[in-house]
N, C-alpha and C positions, 0 to 999 in steps of 0.2 A: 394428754389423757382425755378421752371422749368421756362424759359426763352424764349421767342420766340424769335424769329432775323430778323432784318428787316436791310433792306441796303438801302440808298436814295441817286441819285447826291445830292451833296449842290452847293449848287449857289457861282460862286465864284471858284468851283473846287479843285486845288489842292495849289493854293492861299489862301485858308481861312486859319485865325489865331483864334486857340482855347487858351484860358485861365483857366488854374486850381489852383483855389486858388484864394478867393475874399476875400485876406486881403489888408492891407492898400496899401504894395506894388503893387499887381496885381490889385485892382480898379484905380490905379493911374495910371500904364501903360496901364490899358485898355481904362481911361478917355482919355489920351493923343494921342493914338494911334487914336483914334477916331476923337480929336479937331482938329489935323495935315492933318488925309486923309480923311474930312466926306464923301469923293464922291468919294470914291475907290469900287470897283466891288465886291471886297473881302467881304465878311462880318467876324467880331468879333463876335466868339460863346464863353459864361462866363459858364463853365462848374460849375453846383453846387453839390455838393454834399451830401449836406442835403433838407429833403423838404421843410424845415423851410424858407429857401433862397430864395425858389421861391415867398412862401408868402409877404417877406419882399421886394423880387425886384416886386412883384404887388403893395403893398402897397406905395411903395417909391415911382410909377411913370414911373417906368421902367427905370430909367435915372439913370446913375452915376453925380454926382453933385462935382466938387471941386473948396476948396478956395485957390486963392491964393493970398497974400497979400491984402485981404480983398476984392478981386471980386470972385465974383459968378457966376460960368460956367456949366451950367448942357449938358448931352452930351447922347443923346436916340439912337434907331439902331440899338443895339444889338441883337443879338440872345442869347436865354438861353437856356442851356438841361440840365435835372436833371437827374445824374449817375446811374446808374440803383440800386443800393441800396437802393434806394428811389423810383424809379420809381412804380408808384402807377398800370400802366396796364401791368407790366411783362414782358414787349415788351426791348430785349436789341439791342442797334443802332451799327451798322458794319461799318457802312461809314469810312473810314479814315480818319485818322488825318494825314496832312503834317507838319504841320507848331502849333507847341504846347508851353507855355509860362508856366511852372511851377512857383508858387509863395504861395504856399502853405509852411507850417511849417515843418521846418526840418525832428521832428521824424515823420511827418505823410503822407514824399514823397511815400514811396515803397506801403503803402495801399490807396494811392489818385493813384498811377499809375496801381495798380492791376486792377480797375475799368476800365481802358480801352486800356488797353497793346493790347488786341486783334485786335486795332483800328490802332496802331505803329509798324512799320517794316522800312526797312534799306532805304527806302528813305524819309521815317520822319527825321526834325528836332527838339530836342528839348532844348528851354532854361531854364536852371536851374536858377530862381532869389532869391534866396537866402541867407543868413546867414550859417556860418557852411563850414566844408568842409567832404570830403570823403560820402557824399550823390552820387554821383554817382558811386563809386565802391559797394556803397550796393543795389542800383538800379540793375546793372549789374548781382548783383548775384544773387538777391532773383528776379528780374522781367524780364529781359531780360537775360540771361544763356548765350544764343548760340551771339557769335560775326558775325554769318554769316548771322541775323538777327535784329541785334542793333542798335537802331535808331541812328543819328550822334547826338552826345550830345554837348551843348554853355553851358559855364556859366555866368551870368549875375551879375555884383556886384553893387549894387545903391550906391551912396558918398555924403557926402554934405548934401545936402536937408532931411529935414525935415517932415515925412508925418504919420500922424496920424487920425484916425475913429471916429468920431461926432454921428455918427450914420451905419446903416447897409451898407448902398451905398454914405454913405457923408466921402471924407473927405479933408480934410485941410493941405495944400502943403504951407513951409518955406522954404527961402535960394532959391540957384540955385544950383540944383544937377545935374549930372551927371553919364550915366547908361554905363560901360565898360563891351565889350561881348568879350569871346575868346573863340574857340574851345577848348575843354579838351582833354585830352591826350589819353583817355580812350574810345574814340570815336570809331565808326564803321569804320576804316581806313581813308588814308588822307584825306584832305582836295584837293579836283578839284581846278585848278586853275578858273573855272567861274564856285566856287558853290556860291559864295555871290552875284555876278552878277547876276547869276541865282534864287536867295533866294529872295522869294517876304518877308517873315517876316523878313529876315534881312535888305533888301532895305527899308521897313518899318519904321522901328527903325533906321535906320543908316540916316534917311532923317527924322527926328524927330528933329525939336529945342526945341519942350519941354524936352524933354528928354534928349539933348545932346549925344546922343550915340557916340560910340569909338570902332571900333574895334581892336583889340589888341592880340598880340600872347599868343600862351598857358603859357607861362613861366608868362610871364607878369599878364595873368588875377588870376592864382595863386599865385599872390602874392598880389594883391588885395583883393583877398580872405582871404592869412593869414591876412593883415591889419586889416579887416574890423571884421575878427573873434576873433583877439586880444583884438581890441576895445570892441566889443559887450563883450567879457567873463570880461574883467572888469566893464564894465558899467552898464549893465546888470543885476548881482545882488546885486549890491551898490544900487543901488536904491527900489530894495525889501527889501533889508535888514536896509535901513535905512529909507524906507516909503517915497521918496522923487520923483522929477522927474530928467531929467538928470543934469537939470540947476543947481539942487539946490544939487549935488551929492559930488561937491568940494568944498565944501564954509565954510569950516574951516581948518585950519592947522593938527589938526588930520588927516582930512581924505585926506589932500594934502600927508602925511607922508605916510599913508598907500599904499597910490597911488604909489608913489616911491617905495614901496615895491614889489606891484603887478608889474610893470611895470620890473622890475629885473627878476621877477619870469616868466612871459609870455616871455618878447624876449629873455629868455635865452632857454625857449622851442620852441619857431618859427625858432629864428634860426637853431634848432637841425632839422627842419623839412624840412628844404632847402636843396638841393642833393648839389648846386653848389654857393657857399655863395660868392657873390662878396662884394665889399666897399659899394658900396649901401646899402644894405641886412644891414650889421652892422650897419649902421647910422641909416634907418628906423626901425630895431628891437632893439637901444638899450637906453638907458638912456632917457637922457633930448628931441633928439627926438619924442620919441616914446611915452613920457610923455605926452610932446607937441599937440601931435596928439589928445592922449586922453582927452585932455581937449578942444581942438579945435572942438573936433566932441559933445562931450557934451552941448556945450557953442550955439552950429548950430542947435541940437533937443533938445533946451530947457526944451521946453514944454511936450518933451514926455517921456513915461517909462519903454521904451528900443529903441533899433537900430536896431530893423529892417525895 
């Protein structure tokens, strides 16, 4: 399909925050993002990538809707743009992206980022939120090549809380979580001493109490990461595999036993995946800690039927 190209200020400038990927996590930080600054300059664009999206964010109201502990918060404002693979008039949009919030599905970052790479260059920021790790060295290689070009990359690791989809743009927020961001290592060189000062979407998030945000060094956020991806790969498909949800994933001795097994089997690979393994590192990747964990975080998304 031939393309035309159109370029527009956006209001807001180089302050706007774009969102890719309207699952449960990115509705939920875009909900909050929103309840926290309704009267920021900036505007929130929910980038979609199917056309189906648009239909359903007409049909819902335009409004992201979440519950939390049985209130009812709906949150409008948004801008929406459908990716051009969808895009129905052929017209592809140029404008830049500064400020970009990935929350989209692991295998499906490098083809949700094809769609608008032309958009990102080295003074873009982007947050990876996520599940998984090594999503941004394969970014690097199949979307961004050249380093003399690569947007500065955060990764983002959500904890705790609880949030799962009711509906298209509904969903339903448990617990009190917590969102830790750290630059990646893999970034477009260092970090400026006043880039976060200067970062309207990280001043954003970092002045967020729904959210909790935390900023935190690269070492550190990578290890949040293995955490979080430990948990999930056990969690995860216990619950496919036994038709369950996560509450209900340990609730017999069996599968407490099995647990201990898996649990042997992941932190003896985590740990192999840490360059510089301190005392810590062994307490959180091994035994009855790490155990611990995983039933601590199952016990928090009850109700749901995985961790992301």
């Amino acid at each position: 399909m031939a393309f035309k190209f159109k370029r527009a200020l956006t209001a807001g400038g180089d302050n706007a925050i774009h969102i890719l990927g309207i699952g449960n996590l990115g509705k939920y930080v875009a909900h909050a993002l929103m309840k926290q600054h309704p009267r920021s300059l900036a505007p929130i664009t929910l980038l979609f990538h199917r056309k189906r999206l648009l239909a359903d964010w007409n049909n819902g109201g335009r409004v992201i809707q979440c519950i939390t502990h049985g209130k009812v918060d709906r949150r409008g404002g948004f801008k929406v743009e459908v990716l051009p693979d969808s895009d129905v008039d052929g017209t592809l949009d140029t404008t830049p992206i500064k400020n970009l919030i990935v929350a989209t599905r692991s295998y499906a970052t490098t083809s949700a980022l094809d769609l608008i790479k032309h958009r990102l260059d080295k003074e873009s920021d982007v947050i990876f939120l996520q599940n998984g790790m090594g999503i941004v060295e394969e970014v690097s290689e199949q979307v961004f090549p050249d380093p003399r070009t690569r947007p500065r990359y955060w990764a983002g690791v959500y904890s705790t809380g609880s949030i799962h989809s009711t509906a298209p743009f509904h969903v339903v927020h448990t617990g009190r979580g917590s969102l830790l961001i750290g630059l990646v290592g893999d970034s477009n060189g260092p970090l400026a001493p006043d880039a976060v000062p200067s970062n309207h979407m990280l001043q954003q998030l970092l002045h967020d109490d729904i959210l909790g945000t935390e900023l935190v060094s690269p070492e550190k956020i990578k290890r949040a990461q293995l955490r979080k991806l430990v948990v999930s790969s056990i969690i995860d498909p216990l619950t496919v595999l036994f038709n369950c949800t996560n509450g209900e994933v340990f609730n017999s001795k069996p599968r407490m036993a099995l647990l201990r097994l898996l649990v042997r089997e992941t932190g003896r690979i985590a740990r192999g995946l840490l360059d510089d393994l301190s005392d810590e590192d062994w307490q959180v990747f091994s035994g009855n800690p790490l155990r611990d964990l995983v039933v601590s975080v199952s016990a928090k998304t009850s109700q749901s039927t995985n961790c992301a």
